[in-house]
DRENFILO-937478 format. One line per 8 residues: number of its first residue (from 1); their letters; for each residue x, y, z of C-alpha. Coordinates in steps of 0.25 Angstrom, whole numbers, plus 2048, in hexadecimal, padded with zeros to 3 digits. Layout:
BEGIN
NUM = a = X Y Z; ...
END
This chain:
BEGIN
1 = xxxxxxxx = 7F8 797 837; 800 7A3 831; 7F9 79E 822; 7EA 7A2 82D; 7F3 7AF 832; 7F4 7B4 824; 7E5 7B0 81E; 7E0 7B7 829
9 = xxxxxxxx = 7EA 7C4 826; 7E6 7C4 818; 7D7 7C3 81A; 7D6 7CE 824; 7E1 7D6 81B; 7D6 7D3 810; 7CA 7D7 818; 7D0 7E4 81D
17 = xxxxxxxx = 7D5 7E6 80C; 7C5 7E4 809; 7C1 7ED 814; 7CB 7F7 80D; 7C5 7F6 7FF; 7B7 7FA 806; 7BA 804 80F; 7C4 80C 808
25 = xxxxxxxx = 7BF 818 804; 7C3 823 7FA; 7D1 826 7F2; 7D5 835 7F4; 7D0 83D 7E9; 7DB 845 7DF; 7DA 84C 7D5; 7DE 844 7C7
33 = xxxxxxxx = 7ED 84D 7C7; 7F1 84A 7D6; 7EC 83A 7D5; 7F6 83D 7C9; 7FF 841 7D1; 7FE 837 7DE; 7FE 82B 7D3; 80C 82F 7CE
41 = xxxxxxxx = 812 833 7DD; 80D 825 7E0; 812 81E 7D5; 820 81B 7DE; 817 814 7E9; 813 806 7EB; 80C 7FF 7F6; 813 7F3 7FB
49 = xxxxxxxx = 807 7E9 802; 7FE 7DC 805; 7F0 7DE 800; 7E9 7DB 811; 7F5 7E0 818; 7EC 7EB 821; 7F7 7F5 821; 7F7 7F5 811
57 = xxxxxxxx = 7E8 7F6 811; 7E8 802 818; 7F5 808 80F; 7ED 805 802; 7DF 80C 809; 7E8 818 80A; 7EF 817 7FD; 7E1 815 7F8
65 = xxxxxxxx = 7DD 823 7FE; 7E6 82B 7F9; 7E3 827 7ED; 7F3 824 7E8; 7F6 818 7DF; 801 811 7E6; 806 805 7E0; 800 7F8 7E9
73 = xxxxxxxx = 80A 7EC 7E9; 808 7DE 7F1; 812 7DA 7FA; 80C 7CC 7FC; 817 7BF 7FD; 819 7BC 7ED; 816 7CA 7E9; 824 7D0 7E3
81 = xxxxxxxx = 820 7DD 7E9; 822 7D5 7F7; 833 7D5 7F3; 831 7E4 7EF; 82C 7E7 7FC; 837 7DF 804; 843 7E4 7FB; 83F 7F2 7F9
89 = xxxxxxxx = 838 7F5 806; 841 7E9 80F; 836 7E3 816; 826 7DC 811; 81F 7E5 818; 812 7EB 814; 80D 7F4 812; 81A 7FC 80B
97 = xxxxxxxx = 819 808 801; 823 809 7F8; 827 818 7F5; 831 81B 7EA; 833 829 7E8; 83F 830 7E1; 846 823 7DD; 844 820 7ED
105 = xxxxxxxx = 83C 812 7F3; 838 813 801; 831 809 807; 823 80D 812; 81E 803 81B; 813 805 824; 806 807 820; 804 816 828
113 = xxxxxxxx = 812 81B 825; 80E 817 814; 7FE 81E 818; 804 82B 81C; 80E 82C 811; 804 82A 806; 7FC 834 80E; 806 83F 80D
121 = xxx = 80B 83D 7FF; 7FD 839 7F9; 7F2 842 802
END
């Protein structure tokens, strides 16, 4: 039953990733110095997620709109990026940006809360 529970998640989680790709729309346009810029703010950012979770599709639709090159990295069961998560941020839970600023590491969860702060520092 749970092996059913979980083939069903990831192919919904894969339809709705597909439905992403085609419907997407376009990146926010910059000129060459302030992409410059963005890319080197963002360099401290990395995206903890699973590929067909809905929350981290929706994050990466937003990520992809403001056009800022943040760093993607799989929390999947096996993935070394999973004990990352779990030692640094304290629980697997996705998805979870990863902000270090100033020597600083905080961890966001919640796909809303990590939306609106890209969309303040990046807009």
């Amino acid at each position: 039953m749970k092996f059913i529970i979980k083939l069903i998640r990831n192919l919904l989680g894969g339809l709705i990733a597909l439905a992403d790709l085609l419907t997407r729309g376009s990146k926010l346009k910059r000129t060459p110095e302030q992409q410059q810029a963005i890319n080197t703010a963002a360099q401290g950012l990395s995206l903890y997620q699973f590929f067909a979770c809905p929350f981290c599709i929706k994050t990466r639709r937003a990520i992809y709109k403001l056009n800022v090159p943040i760093e993607m990295r799989n929390a999947s069961e096996g993935s070394p990026h999973r004990q990352e998560l779990k030692d640094g941020g304290g629980k697997v839970k996705v998805p979870c940006l990863r902000i270090e600023q100033d020597g600083q590491v905080q961890w966001m969860y919640e796909s809303s809360e990590i939306i609106r702060y890209l969309e303040q520092r990046f807009s």
